[in-house]
Structures are given as C-alpha cells and as structure tokens.
C-alpha positions, 0 to 999 in steps of 0.5 A: 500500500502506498499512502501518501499522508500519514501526518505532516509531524513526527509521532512519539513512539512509547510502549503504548502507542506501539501496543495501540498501532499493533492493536489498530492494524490487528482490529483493521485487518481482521475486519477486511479479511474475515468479511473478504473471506465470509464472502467466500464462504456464503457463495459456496455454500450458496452454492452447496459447495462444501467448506473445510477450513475458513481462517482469518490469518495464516497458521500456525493456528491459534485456536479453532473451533468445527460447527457443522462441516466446517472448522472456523480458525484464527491464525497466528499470522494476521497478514491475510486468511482462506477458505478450504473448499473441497475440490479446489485448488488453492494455496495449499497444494492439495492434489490428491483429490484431482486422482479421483471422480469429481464429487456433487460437493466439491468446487470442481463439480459446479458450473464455471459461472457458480465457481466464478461467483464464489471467486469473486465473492470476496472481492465484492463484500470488500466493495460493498464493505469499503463503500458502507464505511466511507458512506458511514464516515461521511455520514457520522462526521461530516466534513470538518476543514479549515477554509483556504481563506483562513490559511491565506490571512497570514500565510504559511510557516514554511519549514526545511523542506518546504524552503528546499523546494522554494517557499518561505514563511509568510507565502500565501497558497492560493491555487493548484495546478492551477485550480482555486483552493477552497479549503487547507487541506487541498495542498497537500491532498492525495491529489496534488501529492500524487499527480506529476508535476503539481505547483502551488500558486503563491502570492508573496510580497503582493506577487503571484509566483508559480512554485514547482512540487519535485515528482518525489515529494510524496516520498520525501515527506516521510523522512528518514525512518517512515518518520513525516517530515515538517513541511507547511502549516498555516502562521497562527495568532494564538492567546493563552488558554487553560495555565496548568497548575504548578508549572512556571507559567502559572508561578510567574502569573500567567493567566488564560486570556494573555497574549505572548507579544515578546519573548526576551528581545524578541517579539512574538505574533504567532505561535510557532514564533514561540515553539521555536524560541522554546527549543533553544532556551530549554531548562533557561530562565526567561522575559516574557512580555504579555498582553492582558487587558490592553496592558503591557506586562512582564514577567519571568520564568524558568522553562522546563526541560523540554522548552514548555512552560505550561499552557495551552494554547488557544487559536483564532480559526474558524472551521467549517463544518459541512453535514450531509444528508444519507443520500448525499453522503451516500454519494460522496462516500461512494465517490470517496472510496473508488477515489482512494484506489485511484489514489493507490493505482497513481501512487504505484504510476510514481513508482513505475515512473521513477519518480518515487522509488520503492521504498515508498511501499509499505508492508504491515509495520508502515501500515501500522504507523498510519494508524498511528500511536493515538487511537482516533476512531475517525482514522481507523474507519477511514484507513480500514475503508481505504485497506477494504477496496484496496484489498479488493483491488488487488485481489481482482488482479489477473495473478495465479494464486489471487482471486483474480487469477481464478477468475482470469482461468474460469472466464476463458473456461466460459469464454472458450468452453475448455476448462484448463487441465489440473497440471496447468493450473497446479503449476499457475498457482505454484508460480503465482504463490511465489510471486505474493510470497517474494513480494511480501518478503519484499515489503517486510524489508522495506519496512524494516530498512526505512525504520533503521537506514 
C-alpha cells in the first residue's frame, strides 16, 4: 500500500502507542479479511459447495473451533486468511483429490459461472464493505476543514523542506495546478501529492509566483525512518488558554486570556514564533512580555526541560463544518472510496515512473504507523475503508494464486468452453504463490530498512 499522508509531524513512539498501532492494524485487518473471506464462504455454500477450513490469518493456528462441516480458525499470522473448499485448488497444494471422480460437493463439480461467483465473492463484500464505511464516515462526521481563506490571512510557516523546494514563511497558497483552493487541506491532498508535476500558486510580497512540487515529494515527506517530515502549516495568532497548575507559567502569573507579544528581545505574533524560541532556551530562565487587558506586562520564568512552560494554547480559526444528508453522503462516500484506489493505482504510476522509488511501499509495520500511536476512531474507519477496496483491488488482479487469477482461468473456461487441465493450473498457482510470497518478503524489508537506514 502506498499512502501518501500519514501526518505532516513526527509521532512519539512509547510502549503504548506501539501496543495501540499493533492493536489498530490487528482490529483493521481482521475486519477486511474475515468479511473478504465470509464472502467466500456464503457463495459456496450458496452454492452447496462444501467448506473445510475458513481462517482469518495464516497458521500456525491459534485456536479453532468445527460447527457443522466446517472448522472456523484464527491464525497466528494476521497478514491475510482462506477458505478450504473441497475440490479446489488453492494455496495449499492439495492434489490428491484431482486422482479421483469429481464429487456433487466439491468446487470442481459446479458450473464455471457458480465457481466464478464464489471467486469473486470476496472481492465484492470488500466493495460493498469499503463503500458502507466511507458512506458511514461521511455520514457520522461530516466534513470538518479549515477554509483556504483562513490559511491565506497570514500565510504559511514554511519549514526545511518546504524552503528546499522554494517557499518561505509568510507565502500565501492560493491555487493548484492551477485550480482555486477552497479549503487547507487541498495542498497537500492525495491529489496534488500524487499527480506529476503539481505547483502551488503563491502570492508573496503582493506577487503571484508559480512554485514547482519535485515528482518525489510524496516520498520525501516521510523522512528518514517512515518518520513525516515538517513541511507547511498555516502562521497562527494564538492567546493563552487553560495555565496548568504548578508549572512556571502559572508561578510567574500567567493567566488564560494573555497574549505572548515578546519573548526576551524578541517579539512574538504567532505561535510557532514561540515553539521555536522554546527549543533553544530549554531548562533557561526567561522575559516574557504579555498582553492582558490592553496592558503591557512582564514577567519571568524558568522553562522546563523540554522548552514548555505550561499552557495551552488557544487559536483564532474558524472551521467549517459541512453535514450531509444519507443520500448525499451516500454519494460522496461512494465517490470517496473508488477515489482512494485511484489514489493507490497513481501512487504505484510514481513508482513505475521513477519518480518515487520503492521504498515508498509499505508492508504491515508502515501500515501500522498510519494508524498511528493515538487511537482516533475517525482514522481507523477511514484507513480500514481505504485497506477494504484496496484489498479488493488487488485481489481482482489477473495473478495465479489471487482471486483474480481464478477468475482470469474460469472466464476463458466460459469464454472458450475448455476448462484448463489440473497440471496447468497446479503449476499457475505454484508460480503465482511465489510471486505474493517474494513480494511480501519484499515489503517486510522495506519496512524494516526505512525504520533503521
């Protein structure tokens, strides 16, 4: 999976934010997988086909359970599952029945057009899934963003890589590609992030500039380590808000409603003036000049260890909050969903490009650090949506050993009315479960080496 947002600043990685990501992405993947392969399960058995085994992850097996003709596992590798249906051949390799007279029961006894339903059946519960989260996501929460015209009231904090690339603290961001910006979020959208040779439109000391975004930026906005490098956010005028008891704002008087307007010599407008004056005068004692009332007043203090001194900030934006209706947001999330394979699928366009290299794709560790270290319910649909249609997606490609390639087989069996002999199909599969196998190991290291180099 190629995901070109996973927060513009770095997360702090404890013991509990790991256990919460590995939890995050255990919780995803055991949703999409088990609903990928229920909808195997249902079409056979629709279709009186019998069941063996039904697993969501890999063995060796956790636990199982039989009820009926089928025994219901979780495996101990959470990176996929399967169904067993008898007749079948599949990634287990068992050929053993091919030897005998085809039974009413078995895979291999149906139509083609019943075994094509059954192989496409995972791939359409995740569609459907993928669609009802998005739907449910747009629902629930709605749209909240910060208007463009928010951003451009005093402009952006240009950080290093922004500077690399030609902007600077106080640009205001007005278009991409050429296209109006309505809302903040648009600037480093998957859209712009994706396409090749985006700019930003910028005004800057009352000139309009064109800036070109590098084809790699995607790329190397996650940095060193998969860790998000700082690159824009929006200048914010900020006041004091709750002063937390005991810390040295409090000592020295500070109270919510003040205004920061000077720190030692130095004066302050704007919040990132202050996070970065408190990075150089750690566990240092210094001025502060507020404003409260209309009045001008200073006081002193000792930051802490790690440059705070104990508040909350408090900030002047006005959100924007759109609701939808179920039917439109039946729309919209419909719309959402097949947009973020398209988003993957010019994500992998970069990559066949040369424009970003391979190290952008992730395996199961880079998934999890896209849940993040915070348990956010909004993000954890919105990524389990995105994994859902991506799973289908890739399943519904034409390679042995995937659903796709099972369907790839069973429509030339419809097409041309000869089915392709065992020996082929044993040996497509082989081939095929070669190929994920080396691409899974493929990914794992990347992971692996973006984490460390």
């Amino acid at each position: 999976m190629i995901s070109p947002a996973k927060g513009l600043y770095p997360q702090k990685f404890t013991y509990m934010g790991t256990f919460i990501m590995i939890a995050q992405l255990l919780l995803g993947l055991s949703i999409i997988v088990g609903l990928h392969e229920l909808g195997h399960l249902l079409t056979a058995k629709l279709f009186k086909m019998r069941v063996e085994r039904f697993s969501i992850g890999f063995p060796p097996r956790i636990f199982g359970v039989r009820w009926g003709e089928t025994r219901y596992e979780l495996g101990a590798i959470p990176m996929g599952g399967f169904v067993k249906i008898s007749g079948m051949i599949d990634e287990s390799f068992d050929t053993k029945h091919l030897k005998e007279e085809p039974q009413d029961y078995e895979f291999r006894a149906k139509p083609a057009w019943q075994r094509l339903i059954v192989m496409m059946g995972g791939i359409l519960v995740n569609i459907f899934t993928g669609i009802l989260m998005f739907i449910g996501i747009v629902y629930y929460w709605g749209d909240s963003y910060i208007p463009a015209s928010e951003m451009q009231k005093h402009g952006i904090v240009a950080y290093e890589l922004a500077r690399e690339i030609g902007l600077k603290t106080g640009d205001k961001i007005l278009a991409v590609n050429g296209q109006k910006i309505q809302k903040y979020e648009e600037i480093l959208s998957a859209k712009t992030l994706l396409e090749s040779n985006s700019y930003y439109t910028i005004e800057r000391n009352g000139k309009k500039i064109d800036i070109p975004l590098p084809n790699d930026l995607v790329e190397r906005l996650s940095g060193r380590n998969q860790t998000p490098r700082r690159f824009i956010e929006m200048q914010l005028p900020f006041e004091v808000g709750q002063v937390i008891g005991g810390r040295p704002a409090a000592k020295a008087g500070m109270q919510e409603g003040d205004q920061i307007v000077g720190f030692n010599e130095q004066k302050i407008r704007f919040f990132h003036e202050l996070k970065d004056l408190q990075d150089k005068n750690k566990g240092k004692t210094i001025r502060l000049t507020l404003l409260r009332q209309g009045k001008t007043r200073q006081i002193q203090l000792t930051t802490q260890k790690d440059g705070t001194i104990g508040f909350f900030p408090k900030f002047r934006v006005n959100y924007q909050q759109i609701e939808y209706s179920l039917a439109e947001a039946t729309t919209k999330g419909t719309a959402d969903a097949f947009g973020s394979v398209v988003n993957n699928i010019k994500g992998f366009g970069k990559i066949f490009r040369g424009e970003v290299s391979t190290r952008a794709l992730s395996g199961p560790i880079g998934i999890a650090q896209i849940f993040g270290t915070n348990w956010d319910w909004f993000r954890f649909w919105q990524i389990t949506a995105v994994l859902s249609m991506w799973l289908a997606f890739l399943n519904f490609l034409p390679i042995p050993a995937l659903d796709g390639g099972h369907v790839m087989f069973l429509s030339y069996e419809i097409i041309s009315g000869h089915k392709p002999s065992d020996r082929f199909l044993t040996n497509a599969q082989t081939v095929g479960v070669l190929l994920l196998l080396g691409l899974m190991v493929f990914v794992i290291f990347n992971d692996i080496f973006n984490l460390f180099f």
